[in-house]
C-alpha positions in Angstrom: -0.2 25.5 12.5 0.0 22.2 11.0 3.7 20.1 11.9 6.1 20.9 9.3 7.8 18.3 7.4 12.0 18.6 7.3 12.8 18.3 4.1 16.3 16.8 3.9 16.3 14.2 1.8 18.5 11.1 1.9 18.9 8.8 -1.6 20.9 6.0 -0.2 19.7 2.7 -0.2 19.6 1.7 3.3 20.3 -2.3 3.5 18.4 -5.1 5.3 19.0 -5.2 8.5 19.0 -9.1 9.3 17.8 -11.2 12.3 18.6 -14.5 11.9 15.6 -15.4 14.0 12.9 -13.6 12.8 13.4 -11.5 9.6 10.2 -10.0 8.9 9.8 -7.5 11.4 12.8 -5.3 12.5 12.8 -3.7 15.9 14.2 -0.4 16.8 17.4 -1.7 18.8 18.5 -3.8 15.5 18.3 -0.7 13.6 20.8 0.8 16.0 23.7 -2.0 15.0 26.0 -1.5 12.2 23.9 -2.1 8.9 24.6 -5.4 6.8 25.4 -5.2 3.0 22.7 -6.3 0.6 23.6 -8.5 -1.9 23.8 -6.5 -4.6 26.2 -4.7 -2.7 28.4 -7.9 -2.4 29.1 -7.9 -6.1 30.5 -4.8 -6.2 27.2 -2.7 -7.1 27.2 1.1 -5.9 24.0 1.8 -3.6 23.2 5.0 -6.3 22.7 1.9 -9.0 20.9 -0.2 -7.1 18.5 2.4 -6.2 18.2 3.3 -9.8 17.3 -0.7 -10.4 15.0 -0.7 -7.6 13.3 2.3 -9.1 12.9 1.2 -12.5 11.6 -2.3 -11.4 9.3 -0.7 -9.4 7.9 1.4 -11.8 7.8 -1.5 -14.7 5.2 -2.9 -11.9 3.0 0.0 -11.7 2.7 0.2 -15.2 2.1 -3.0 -15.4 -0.6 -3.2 -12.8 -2.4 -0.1 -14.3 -2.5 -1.9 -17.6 -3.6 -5.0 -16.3 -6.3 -3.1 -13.9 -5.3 -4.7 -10.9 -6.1 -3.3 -7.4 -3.6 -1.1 -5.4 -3.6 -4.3 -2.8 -2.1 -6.1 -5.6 0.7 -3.6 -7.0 1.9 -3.5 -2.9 2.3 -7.2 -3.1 4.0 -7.4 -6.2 6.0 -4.7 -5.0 6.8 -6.2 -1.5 7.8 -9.5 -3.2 10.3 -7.8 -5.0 12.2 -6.2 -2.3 12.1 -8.9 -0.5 14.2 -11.3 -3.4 16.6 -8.5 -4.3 17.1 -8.4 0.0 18.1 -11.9 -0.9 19.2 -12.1 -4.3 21.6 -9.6 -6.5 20.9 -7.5 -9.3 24.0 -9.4 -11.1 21.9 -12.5 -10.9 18.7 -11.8 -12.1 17.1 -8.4 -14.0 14.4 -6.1 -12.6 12.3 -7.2 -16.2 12.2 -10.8 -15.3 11.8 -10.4 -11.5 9.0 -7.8 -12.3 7.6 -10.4 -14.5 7.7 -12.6 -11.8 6.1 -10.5 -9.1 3.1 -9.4 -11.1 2.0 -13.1 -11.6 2.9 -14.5 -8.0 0.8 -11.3 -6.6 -2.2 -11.7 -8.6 -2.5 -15.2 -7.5 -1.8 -14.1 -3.9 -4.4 -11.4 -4.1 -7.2 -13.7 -6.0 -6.6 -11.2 -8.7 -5.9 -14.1 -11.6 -4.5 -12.9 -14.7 -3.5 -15.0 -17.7 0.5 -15.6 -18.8 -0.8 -14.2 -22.0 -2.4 -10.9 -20.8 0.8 -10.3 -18.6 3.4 -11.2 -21.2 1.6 -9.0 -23.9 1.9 -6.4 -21.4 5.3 -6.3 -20.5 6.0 -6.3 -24.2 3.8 -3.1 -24.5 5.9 -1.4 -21.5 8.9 -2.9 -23.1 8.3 -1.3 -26.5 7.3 2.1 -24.7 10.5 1.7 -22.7 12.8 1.8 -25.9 11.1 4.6 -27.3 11.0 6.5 -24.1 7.3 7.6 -24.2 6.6 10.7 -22.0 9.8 11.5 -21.5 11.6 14.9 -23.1 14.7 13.7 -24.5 15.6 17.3 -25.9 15.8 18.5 -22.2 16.8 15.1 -20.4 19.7 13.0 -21.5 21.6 9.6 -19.4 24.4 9.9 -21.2 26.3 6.7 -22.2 23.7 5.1 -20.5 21.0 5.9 -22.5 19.3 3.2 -24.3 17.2 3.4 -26.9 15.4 2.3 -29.9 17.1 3.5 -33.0 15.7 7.2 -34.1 13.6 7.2 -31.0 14.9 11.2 -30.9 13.5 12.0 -33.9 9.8 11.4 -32.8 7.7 13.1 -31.4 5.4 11.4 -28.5 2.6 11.2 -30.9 4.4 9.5 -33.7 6.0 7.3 -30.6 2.7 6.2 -29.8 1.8 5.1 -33.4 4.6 3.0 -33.3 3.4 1.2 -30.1 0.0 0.9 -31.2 1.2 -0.6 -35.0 3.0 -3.5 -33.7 1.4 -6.5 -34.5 -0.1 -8.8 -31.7 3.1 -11.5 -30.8 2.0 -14.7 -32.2 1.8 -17.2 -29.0 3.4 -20.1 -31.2 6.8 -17.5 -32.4 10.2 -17.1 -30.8 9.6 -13.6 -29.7 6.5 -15.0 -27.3 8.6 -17.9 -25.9 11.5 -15.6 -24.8 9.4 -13.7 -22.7 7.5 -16.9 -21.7 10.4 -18.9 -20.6 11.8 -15.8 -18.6 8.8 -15.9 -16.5 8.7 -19.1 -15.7 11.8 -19.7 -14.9 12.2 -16.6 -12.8 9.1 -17.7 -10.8 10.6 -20.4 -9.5 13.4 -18.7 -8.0 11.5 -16.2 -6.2 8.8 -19.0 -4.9 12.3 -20.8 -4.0 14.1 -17.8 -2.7 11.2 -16.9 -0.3 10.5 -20.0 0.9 7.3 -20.6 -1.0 5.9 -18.4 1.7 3.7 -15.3 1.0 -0.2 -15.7 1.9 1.1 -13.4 5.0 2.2 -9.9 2.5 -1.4 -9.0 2.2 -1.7 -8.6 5.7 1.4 -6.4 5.8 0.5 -3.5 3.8 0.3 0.3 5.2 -3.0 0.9 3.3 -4.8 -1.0 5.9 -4.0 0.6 8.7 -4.8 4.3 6.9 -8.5 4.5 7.2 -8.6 2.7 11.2 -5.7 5.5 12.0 -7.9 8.2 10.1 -11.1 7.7 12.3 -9.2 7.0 15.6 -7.6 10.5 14.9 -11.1 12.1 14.0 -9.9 13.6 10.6 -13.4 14.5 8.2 -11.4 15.7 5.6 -11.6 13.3 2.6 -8.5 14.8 0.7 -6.1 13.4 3.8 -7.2 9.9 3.4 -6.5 10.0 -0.4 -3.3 12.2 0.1 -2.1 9.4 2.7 -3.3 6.3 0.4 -1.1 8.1 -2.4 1.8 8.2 -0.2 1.7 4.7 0.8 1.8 4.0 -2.6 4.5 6.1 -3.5 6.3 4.2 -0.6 6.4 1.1 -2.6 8.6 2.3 -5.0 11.6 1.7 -2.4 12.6 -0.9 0.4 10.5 0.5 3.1 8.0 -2.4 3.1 11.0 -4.9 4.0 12.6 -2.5 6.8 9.4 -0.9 8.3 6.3 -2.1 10.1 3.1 -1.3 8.2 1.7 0.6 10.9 4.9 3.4 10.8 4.1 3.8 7.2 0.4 4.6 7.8 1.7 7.2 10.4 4.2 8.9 7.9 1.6 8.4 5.3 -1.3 10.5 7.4 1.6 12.8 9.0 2.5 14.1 5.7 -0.7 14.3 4.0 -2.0 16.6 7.1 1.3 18.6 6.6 -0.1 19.0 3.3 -3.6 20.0 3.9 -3.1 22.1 6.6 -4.4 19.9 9.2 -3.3 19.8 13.1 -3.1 16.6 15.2 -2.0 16.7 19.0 1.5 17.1 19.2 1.1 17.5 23.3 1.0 16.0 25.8 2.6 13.2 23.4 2.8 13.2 19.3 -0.5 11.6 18.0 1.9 8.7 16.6 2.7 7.0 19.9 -0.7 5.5 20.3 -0.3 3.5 17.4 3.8 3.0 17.5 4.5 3.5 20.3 7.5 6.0 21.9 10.7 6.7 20.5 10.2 6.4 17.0 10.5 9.8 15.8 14.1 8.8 14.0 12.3 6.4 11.7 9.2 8.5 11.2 12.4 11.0 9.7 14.0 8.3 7.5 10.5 7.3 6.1 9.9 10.5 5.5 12.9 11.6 3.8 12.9 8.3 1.6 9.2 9.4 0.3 9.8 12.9 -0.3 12.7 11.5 -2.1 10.9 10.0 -5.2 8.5 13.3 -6.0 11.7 15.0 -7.5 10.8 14.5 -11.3 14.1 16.9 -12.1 16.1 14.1 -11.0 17.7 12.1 -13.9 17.6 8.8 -12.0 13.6 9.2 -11.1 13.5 10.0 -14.3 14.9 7.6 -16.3 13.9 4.5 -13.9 10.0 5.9 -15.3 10.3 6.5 -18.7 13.5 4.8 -20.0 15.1 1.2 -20.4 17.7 0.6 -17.9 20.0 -2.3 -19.0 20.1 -4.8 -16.9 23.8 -5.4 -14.5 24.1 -9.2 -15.6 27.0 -10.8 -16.3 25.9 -12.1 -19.5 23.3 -9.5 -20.3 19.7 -10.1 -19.6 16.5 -12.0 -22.2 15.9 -7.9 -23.0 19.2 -5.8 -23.1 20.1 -3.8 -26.3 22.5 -6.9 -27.6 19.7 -9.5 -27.3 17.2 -11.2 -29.7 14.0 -9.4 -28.6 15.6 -5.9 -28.7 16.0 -6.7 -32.1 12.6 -8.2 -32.7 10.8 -5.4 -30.1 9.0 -3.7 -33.1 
């Protein structure tokens, strides 16, 4: 029988855990100590919301990156460029739109995957537009409450006239108002992350779990096809959260390929030793668990915070609201 999977899931946001002297890798003894705040956190923001942030800026990026056809390599980076500024800068400060922005272009050029400002600003204003009217989304069964936002009758359309009114929007002029809203919130806000990072990240490409998944795969003499794509899916799923900043790569591609055999009934050596100890090492088993949990976390699509971080606009925590929010000029101008 294949090794079963404990499904208790834990939602929390687990900070950064920081080391002064060498920050992007976090060994097993400083996970032990007494977890630091992130800096969200700080200003008062409950882990629940931040998670809910996290999620939505996350998913903005995958849309974003399936839009603008970019390789899965790229979507990690962009993804792992975001944790890593909101480990270092607070929701309060800067909104998941422009950061996403932000990430998107920094990756591309990272990943020698060049796309235009153009192509990625009319882009974000697609997503944006979808966003408002909450395309895909059931809003006769699921509703945020007082936190709903949305575009003005969105609930009396169906997803078919919603997508008419996506695809009737005129093109944004590159010479109006509306274009250089979305223009100067990119550029501004990629300066601060290039700033807040230390204008270092040629190394994030080498840091990604998907590269260790095939090497682990043949080491571990597994023909089936479906558990190499069942683990690459997982590893993508684990972008949606912190993991990349807290975890090595090479845990991820364990919890990646130990839940994609739980999946298809496949059995690796659990004796003399678990399988995973020849890539990890011993005593790891406790974050294999976490990992776990925090993946297993995101497939509930019941949940109204998984749910509305993919299909809806979440306004952003700012003090002065964000370029986007429901008071500002281009929700106004959207359509």
């Amino acid at each position: 029988m294949a090794p079963t999977i404990k499904n208790v899931v834990d939602k929390t946001v687990q900070p950064l855990l920081f080391d002064a002297n060498n920050n992007d890798r976090i060994s097993s003894q400083q996970k032990q100590q007494p977890p630091q705040s992130t800096p969200s956190s700080r200003d008062g923001i409950q882990p629940a919301i931040e998670r809910l942030h996290r999620l939505h800026g996350t998913s903005i990026l995958l849309d974003a990156s399936t839009l603008l056809r970019l390789p899965a390599s790229t979507y990690a980076t962009s993804c792992t460029i975001f944790h890593r500024t909101y480990h270092r800068l607070s929701l309060r400060k800067h909104c998941v739109w422009s950061v996403a922005m932000g990430c998107v272009l920094l990756a591309s050029k990272v990943e020698e995957e060049p796309r235009s400002i153009h192509s990625i600003i009319l882009t974000f204003a697609h997503i944006y537009r979808r966003r408002r009217l909450r395309v895909g989304d059931d809003i006769s069964k699921f509703h945020y409450g007082a936190a709903d936002a949305e575009a003005d009758n969105c609930a009396l359309l169906n997803d078919l006239e919603k997508e008419n009114v996506v695809r009737s929007v005129k093109p944004m002029s590159m010479l109006g108002p509306v274009y250089a809203e979305w223009k100067d919130a990119l550029f501004d806000i990629e300066n601060v992350i290039l700033q807040t990072l230390g204008f270092t990240l040629y190394w994030i490409p080498d840091s990604h779990p998907h590269k260790f998944i095939l090497y682990f795969v043949r080491v571990l003499e597994i023909d089936n096809k479906e558990v190499a794509q069942k683990a690459w899916d997982y590893c993508n799923d684990s972008c949606r959260i912190d993991l990349c900043v807290r975890y090595e790569p090479e845990i991820m591609a364990c919890v990646a390929i130990l839940m994609a055999c739980s999946c298809n009934d496949v059995e690796l050596p659990l004796v003399p030793t678990p399988w995973w100890e020849v890539f990890i090492g011993g005593n790891r088993s406790q974050d294999l668990s976490i990992v776990c949990n925090a993946i297993l976390a995101l497939d509930d699509d019941d949940d109204l915070d998984n749910r509305r971080a993919n299909y809806a606009f979440v306004p952003s925590l700012l003090e002065k609201s964000s370029f986007n929010d429901p008071e500002s000029y281009l929700w106004s101008k959207a359509d």
